[in-house]
C-alpha positions in Angstrom: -5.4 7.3 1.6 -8.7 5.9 2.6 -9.0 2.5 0.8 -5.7 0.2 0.9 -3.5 -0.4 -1.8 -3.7 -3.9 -3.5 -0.5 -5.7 -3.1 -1.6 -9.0 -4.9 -5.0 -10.4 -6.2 -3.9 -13.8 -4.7 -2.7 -14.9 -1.0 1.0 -15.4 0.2 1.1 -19.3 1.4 3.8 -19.5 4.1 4.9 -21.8 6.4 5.9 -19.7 9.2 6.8 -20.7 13.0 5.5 -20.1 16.1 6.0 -16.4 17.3 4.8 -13.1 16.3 4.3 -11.2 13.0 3.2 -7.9 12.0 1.2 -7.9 8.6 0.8 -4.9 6.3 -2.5 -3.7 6.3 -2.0 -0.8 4.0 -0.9 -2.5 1.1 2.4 0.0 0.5 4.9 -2.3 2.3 8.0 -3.4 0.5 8.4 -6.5 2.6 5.0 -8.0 1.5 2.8 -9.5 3.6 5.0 -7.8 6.6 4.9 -4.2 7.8 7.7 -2.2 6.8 6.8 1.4 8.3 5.5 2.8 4.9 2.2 3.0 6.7 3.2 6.0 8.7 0.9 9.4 7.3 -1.6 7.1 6.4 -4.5 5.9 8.8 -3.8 2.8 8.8 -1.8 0.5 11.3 -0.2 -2.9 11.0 -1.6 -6.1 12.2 0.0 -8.4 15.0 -0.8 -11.7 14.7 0.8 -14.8 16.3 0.9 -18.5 15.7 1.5 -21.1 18.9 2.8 -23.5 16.8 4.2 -24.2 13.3 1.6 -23.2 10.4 0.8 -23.0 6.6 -1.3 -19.9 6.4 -2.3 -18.1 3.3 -1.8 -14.3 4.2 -3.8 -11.7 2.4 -2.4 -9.8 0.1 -5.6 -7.9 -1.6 -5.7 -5.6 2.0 -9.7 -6.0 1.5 -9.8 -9.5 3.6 -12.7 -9.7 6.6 -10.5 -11.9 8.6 -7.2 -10.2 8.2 -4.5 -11.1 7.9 -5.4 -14.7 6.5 -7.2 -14.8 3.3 -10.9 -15.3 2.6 -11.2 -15.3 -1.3 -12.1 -11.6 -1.4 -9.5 -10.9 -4.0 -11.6 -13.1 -6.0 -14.1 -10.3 -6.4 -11.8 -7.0 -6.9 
């Protein structure tokens, strides 16, 4: 599996708290935009990301995003 799998052609707005999350940069995940451990065999590896405070993010769920795990409109263009 070289290229991820497309999850969504539109972001995941969330308001999430402060703390850590781990965001599914394969695209197999179950528990969209979270890892799940379906990555495992594949090359690719989840994403940690953490928020100091309270946040609405929108979370990428395209997998093709240049400034994972937060959406940049590439999904616009696959």
């Amino acid at each position: 599996m070289n290229q991820p799998v497309i999850a969504d052609k539109k972001p995941t707005v969330l308001d999430l708290t402060a703390g850590a999350y781990w965001w599914c940069s394969c695209g197999q995940s179950k528990k969209q935009p979270y890892c799940d451990g379906s990555h495992k065999g594949t090359s690719f590896t989840p994403l940690e990301f953490k928020l100091e405070a309270t946040k609405r993010v929108a979370l990428c769920l395209c997998k093709h995003t240049a400034g994972a795990p937060f959406c940049d409109g590439t999904h616009k263009k696959l």
